[in-house]
N, CA, C and O of each residue as an XYZ file, in Angstrom:
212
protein
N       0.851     -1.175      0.000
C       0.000      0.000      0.000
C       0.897      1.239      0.000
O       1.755      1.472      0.852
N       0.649      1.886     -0.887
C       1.416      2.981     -0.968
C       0.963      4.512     -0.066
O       0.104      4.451      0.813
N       1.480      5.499     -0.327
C       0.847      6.537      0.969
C      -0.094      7.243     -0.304
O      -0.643      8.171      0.289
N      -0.537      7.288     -1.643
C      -1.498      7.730     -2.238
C      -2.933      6.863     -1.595
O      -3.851      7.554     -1.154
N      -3.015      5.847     -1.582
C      -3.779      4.936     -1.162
C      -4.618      5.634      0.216
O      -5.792      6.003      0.228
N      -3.401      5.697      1.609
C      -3.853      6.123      2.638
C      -4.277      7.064      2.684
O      -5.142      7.236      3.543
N      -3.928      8.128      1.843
C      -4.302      9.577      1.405
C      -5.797      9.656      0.981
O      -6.592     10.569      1.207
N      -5.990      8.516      0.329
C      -7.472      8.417     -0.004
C      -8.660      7.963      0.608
O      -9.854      8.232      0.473
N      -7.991      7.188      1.329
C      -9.090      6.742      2.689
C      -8.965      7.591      3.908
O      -9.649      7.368      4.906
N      -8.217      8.432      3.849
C      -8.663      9.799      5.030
C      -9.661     10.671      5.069
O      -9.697     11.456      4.121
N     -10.417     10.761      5.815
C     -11.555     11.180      6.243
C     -11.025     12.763      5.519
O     -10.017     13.408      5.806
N     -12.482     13.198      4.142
C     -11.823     14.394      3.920
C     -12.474     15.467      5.095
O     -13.448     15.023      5.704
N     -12.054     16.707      5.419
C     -12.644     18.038      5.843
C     -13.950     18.005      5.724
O     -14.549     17.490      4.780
N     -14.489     18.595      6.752
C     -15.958     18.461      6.700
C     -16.833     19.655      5.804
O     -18.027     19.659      5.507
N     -15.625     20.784      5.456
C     -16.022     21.454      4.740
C     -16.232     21.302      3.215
O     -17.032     21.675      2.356
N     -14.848     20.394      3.340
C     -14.757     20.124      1.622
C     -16.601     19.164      1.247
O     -17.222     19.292      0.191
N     -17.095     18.226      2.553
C     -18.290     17.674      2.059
C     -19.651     18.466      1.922
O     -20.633     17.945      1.393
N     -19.658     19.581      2.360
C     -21.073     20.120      2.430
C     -20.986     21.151      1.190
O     -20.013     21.831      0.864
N     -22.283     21.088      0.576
C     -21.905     22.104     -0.817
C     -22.920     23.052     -0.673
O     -24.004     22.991     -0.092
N     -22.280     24.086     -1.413
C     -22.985     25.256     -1.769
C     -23.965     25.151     -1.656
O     -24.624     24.128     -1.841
N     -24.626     27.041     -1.045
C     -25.500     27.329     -0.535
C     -26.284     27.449     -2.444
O     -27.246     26.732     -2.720
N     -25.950     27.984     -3.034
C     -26.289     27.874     -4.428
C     -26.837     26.691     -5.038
O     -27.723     26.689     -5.892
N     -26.192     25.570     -4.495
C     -26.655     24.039     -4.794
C     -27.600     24.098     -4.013
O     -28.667     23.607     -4.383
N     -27.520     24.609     -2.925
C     -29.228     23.867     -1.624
C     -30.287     24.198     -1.990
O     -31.275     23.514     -2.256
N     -30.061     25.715     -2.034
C     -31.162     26.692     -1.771
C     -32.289     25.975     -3.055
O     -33.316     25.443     -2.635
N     -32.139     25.990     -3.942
C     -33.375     25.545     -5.106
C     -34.320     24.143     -4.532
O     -35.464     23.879     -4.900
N     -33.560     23.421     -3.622
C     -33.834     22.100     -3.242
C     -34.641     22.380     -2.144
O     -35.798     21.977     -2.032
N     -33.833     23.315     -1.034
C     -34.458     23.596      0.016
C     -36.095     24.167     -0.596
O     -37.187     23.697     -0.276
N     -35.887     25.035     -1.324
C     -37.013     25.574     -1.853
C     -38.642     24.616     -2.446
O     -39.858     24.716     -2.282
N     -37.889     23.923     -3.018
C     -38.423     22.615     -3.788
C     -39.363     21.909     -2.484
O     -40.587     22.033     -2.538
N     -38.627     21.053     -1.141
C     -39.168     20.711     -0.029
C     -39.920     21.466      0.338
O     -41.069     21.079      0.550
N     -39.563     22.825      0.555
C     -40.784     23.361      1.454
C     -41.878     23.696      0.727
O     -42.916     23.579      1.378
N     -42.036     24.119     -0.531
C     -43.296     23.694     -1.679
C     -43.738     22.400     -1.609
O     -44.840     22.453     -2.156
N     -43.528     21.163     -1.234
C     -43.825     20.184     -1.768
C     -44.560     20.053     -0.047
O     -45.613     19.439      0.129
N     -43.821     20.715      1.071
C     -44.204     20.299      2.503
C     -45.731     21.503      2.256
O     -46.886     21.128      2.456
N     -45.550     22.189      2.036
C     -46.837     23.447      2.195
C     -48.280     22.858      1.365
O     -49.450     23.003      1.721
N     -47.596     21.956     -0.190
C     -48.680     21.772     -0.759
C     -49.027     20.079      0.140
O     -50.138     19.627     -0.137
N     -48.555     19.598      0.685
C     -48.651     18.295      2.027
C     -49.824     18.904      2.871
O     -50.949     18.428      2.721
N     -49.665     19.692      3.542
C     -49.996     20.541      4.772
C     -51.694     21.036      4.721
O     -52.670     21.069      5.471
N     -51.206     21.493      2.881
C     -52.769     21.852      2.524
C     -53.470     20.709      2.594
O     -54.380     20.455      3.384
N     -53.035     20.037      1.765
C     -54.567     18.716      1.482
C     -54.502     18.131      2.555
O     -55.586     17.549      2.610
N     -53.713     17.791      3.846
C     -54.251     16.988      5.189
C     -55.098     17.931      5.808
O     -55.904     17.518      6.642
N     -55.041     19.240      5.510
C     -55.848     20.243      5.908
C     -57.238     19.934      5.354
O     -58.153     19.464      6.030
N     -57.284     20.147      4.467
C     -58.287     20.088      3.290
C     -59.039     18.730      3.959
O     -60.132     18.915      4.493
N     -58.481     17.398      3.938
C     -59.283     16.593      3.961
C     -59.588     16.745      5.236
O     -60.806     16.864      5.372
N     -58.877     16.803      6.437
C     -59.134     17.299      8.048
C     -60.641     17.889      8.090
O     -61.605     17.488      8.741
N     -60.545     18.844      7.293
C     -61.871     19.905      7.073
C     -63.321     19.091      6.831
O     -64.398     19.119      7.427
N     -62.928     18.506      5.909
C     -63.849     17.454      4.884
C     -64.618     16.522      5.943
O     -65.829     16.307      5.884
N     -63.749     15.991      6.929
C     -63.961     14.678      7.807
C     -64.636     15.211      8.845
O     -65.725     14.741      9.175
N     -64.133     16.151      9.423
C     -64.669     17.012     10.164
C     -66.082     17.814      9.970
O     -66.820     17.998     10.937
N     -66.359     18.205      8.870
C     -67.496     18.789      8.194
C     -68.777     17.461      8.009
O     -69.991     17.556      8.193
N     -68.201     16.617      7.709
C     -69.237     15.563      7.535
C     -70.054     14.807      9.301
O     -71.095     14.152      9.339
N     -69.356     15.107     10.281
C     -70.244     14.727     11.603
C     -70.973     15.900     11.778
O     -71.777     15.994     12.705
């Protein structure tokens, strides 16, 4: 085993793993649209179930 080898199985920086706020943000964005339009229809049907007693 050479020391390129060990070099490669070292745990990289924790910075080098987390990426751009540029990469998140559209995603982050994406979830919380997808959680809001969630939120509505358990709402929605909540209403529905509720309305019918």
């Amino acid at each position: 085993m050479s020391e390129n080898d060990a070099d490669r199985r070292a745990p990289r920086p924790l910075i080098a793993t987390i990426p751009d706020a540029e990469v998140v943000l559209p995603w982050l964005r994406t979830l919380a649209t997808l959680a809001g339009f969630l939120t509505l229809a358990i709402l929605l049907v909540t209403l529905e179930l509720l309305g019918r007693f």
